[in-house]
C-alpha positions in Angstrom: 0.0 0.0 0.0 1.2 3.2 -0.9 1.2 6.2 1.8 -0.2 9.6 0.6 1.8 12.3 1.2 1.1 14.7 3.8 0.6 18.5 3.4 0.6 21.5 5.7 0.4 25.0 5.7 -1.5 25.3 2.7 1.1 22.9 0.5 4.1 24.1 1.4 5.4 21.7 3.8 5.4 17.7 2.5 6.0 15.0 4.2 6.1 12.3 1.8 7.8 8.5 2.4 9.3 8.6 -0.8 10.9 11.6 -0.9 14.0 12.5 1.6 13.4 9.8 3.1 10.2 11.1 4.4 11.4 14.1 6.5 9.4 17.3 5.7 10.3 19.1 2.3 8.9 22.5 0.9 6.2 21.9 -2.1 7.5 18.3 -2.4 11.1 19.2 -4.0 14.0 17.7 -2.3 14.8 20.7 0.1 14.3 20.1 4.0 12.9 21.9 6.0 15.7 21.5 7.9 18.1 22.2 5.7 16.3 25.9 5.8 16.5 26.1 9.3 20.1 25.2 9.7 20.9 28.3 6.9 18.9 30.4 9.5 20.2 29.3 12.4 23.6 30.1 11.1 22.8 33.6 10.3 21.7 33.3 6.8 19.2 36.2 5.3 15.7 34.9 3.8 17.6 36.6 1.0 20.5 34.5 1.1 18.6 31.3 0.8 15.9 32.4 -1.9 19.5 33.5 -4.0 20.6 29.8 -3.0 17.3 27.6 -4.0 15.6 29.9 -7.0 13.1 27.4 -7.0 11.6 28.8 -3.4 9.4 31.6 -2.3 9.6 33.8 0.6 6.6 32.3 2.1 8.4 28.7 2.1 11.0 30.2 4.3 8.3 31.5 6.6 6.3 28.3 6.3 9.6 26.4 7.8 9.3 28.4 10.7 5.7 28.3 11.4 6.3 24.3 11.0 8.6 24.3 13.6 7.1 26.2 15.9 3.7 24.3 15.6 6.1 21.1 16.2 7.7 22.9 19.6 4.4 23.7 20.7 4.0 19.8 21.9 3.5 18.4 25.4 6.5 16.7 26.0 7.7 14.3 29.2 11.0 13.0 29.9 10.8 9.5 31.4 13.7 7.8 33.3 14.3 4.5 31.3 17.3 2.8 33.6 
C-alpha cells in the first residue's frame, strides 16, 4: 500500500515516504525543512537562501518556521528508562 503524502500550511510543507526519506520538504522538492532552518540558524538572510534555491518563495521560508514552531508547541515528558 502506498502512503499519501502529507501536506501542511497550505502545501508548502510535504511530508512524503518517498521523498527524503520522508522528513518534511517544501512543495514536495527535495529541500528540507531542515536544511532551511540550519541556513537560518547560522545567520543566513531569507535573501541569502531564496539566492541559493531559486526554485523557493519567501513564504516557504516563513512556512519552515511556522512548521517548527507548531512542532515545539507539543507536550513533551521526559521518562527515566534505567
Amino acid at each position: 500500500m502506498i502512503e499519501q503524502p502529507l501536506t501542511f500550511l497550505d502545501g508548502r510543507i510535504t511530508i512524503d515516504p518517498q521523498v527524503c526519506n520522508g522528513k518534511p520538504t517544501l512543495r514536495g522538492k527535495r529541500i528540507a525543512v531542515q536544511t532551511i532552518l540550519e541556513f537560518l540558524s547560522v545567520g543566513d538572510s531569507a535573501e541569502e537562501i531564496l539566492a541559493q534555491y531559486p526554485s523557493l518563495e519567501a513564504e516557504d521560508i516563513r512556512a519552515c518556521l511556522r512548521f517548527a514552531t507548531q512542532l515545539m508547541s507539543g507536550h513533551y515528558e521526559l521518562k527515566k528508562v534505567a
